[in-house]
C-alpha positions, 0 to 999 in steps of 0.5 A: 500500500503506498502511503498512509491509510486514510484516516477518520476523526470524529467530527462531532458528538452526541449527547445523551442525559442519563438517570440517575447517578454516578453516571449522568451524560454521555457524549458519543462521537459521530464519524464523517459520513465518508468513514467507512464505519459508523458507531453508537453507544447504548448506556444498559446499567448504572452500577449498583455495589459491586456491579459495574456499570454496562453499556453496548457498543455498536459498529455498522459496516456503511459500505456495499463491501466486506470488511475487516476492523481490529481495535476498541482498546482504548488508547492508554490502556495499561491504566486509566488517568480518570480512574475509569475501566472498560473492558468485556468481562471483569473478576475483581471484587472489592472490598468497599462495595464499589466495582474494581478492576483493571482493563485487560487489553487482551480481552477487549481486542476485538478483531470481527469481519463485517459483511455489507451493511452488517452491524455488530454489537458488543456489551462491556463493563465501566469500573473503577481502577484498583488505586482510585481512592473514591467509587466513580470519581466525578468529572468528565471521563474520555474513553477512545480507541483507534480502529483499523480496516481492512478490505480483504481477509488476506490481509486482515489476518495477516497484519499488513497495513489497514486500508484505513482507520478512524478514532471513535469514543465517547465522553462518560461525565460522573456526579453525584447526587 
C-alpha cells in the first residue's frame, strides 16, 4: 500500500442525559459520513455495589463491501488517568462495595469481519481502577480507541497495513447526587 491509510476523526458528538447517578451524560462521537464505519453507544446499567456499570457498543459496516476492523482498546490502556475501566468481562471484587478492576487489553481486542451493511454489537463493563481512592470519581471521563480496516481477509489476518482507520469514543461525565 503506498502511503498512509486514510484516516477518520470524529467530527462531532452526541449527547445523551442519563438517570440517575454516578453516571449522568454521555457524549458519543459521530464519524464523517465518508468513514467507512459508523458507531453508537447504548448506556444498559448504572452500577449498583459491586456491579459495574454496562453499556453496548455498536459498529455498522456503511459500505456495499466486506470488511475487516481490529481495535476498541482504548488508547492508554495499561491504566486509566480518570480512574475509569472498560473492558468485556471483569473478576475483581472489592472490598468497599464499589466495582474494581483493571482493563485487560487482551480481552477487549476485538478483531470481527463485517459483511455489507452488517452491524455488530458488543456489551462491556465501566469500573473503577484498583488505586482510585473514591467509587466513580466525578468529572468528565474520555474513553477512545483507534480502529483499523481492512478490505480483504488476506490481509486482515495477516497484519499488513489497514486500508484505513478512524478514532471513535465517547465522553462518560460522573456526579453525584
Amino acid at each position: 500500500m503506498d502511503g498512509d491509510p486514510e484516516t477518520y476523526r470524529p467530527t462531532g458528538s452526541e449527547r445523551t442525559e442519563l438517570q440517575e447517578s454516578p453516571f449522568t451524560e454521555l457524549r458519543v462521537d459521530t464519524l464523517p459520513e465518508s468513514a467507512p464505519f459508523s458507531a453508537g453507544v447504548e448506556f444498559l446499567a448504572q452500577p449498583a455495589g459491586e456491579e459495574p456499570g454496562r453499556f453496548a457498543v455498536e459498529l455498522r459496516n456503511d459500505t456495499d463491501d466486506s470488511l475487516g476492523v481490529e481495535g476498541g482498546v482504548p488508547e492508554d490502556s495499561d491504566e486509566s488517568e480518570t480512574g475509569i475501566a472498560v473492558s468485556n468481562g471483569w473478576a475483581d471484587r472489592a472490598s468497599d462495595d464499589c466495582p474494581r478492576g483493571y482493563r485487560q487489553a487482551d480481552d477487549v481486542i476485538e478483531a470481527l469481519w463485517f459483511d455489507p451493511n452488517e452491524t455488530i454489537q458488543e456489551t462491556y463493563d465501566i469500573h473503577v481502577t484498583h488505586d482510585e481512592p473514591v467509587c466513580f470519581p466525578e468529572g468528565a471521563h474520555r474513553i477512545e480507541s483507534e480502529y483499523r480496516v481492512y478490505s480483504s481477509k488476506a490481509g486482515f489476518n495477516n497484519d499488513d497495513d489497514p486500508a484505513s482507520r478512524f478514532y471513535w469514543g465517547f465522553v462518560l461525565t460522573i456526579e453525584r447526587s
